[in-house]
C-alpha positions as CSV (number, residue, x, y, z in Angstrom):
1,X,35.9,51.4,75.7
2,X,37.9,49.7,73.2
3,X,38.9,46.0,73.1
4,X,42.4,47.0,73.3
5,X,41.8,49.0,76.7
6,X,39.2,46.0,78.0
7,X,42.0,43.7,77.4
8,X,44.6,45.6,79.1
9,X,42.2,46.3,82.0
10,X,41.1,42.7,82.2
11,X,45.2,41.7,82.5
12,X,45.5,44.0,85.2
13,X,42.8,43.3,86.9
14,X,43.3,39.4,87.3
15,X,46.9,39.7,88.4
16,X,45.9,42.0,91.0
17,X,42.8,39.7,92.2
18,X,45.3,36.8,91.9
19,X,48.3,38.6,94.4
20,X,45.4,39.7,96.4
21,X,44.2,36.3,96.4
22,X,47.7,34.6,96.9
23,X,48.6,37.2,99.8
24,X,45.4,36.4,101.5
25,X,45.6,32.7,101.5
26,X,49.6,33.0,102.8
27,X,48.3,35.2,105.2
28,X,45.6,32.5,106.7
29,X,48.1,29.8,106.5
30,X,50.8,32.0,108.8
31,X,47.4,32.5,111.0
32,X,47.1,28.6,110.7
33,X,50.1,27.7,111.6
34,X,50.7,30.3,114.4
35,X,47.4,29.0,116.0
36,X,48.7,25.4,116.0
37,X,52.0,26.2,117.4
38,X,50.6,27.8,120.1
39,X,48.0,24.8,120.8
40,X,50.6,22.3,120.8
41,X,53.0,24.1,123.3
């Protein structure tokens, strides 16, 4: 594989992990928060 196509994958590849990663951490806040609203009621 050339560097070119390395580069281009690599670029993909970390702004993909990074949504996943973003996604996944907004996901267990909204599962945070959910469970403290329903402790405090």
């Amino acid at each position: 594989m050339n560097s070119v196509a390395a580069r281009r994958f690599s670029i993909i590849y970390w702004s993909n992990l990074r949504k996943i990663l973003c996604h996944f951490s907004g996901a267990q806040f909204i599962l945070r928060k959910q469970a403290r609203d329903s402790i405090s009621e």
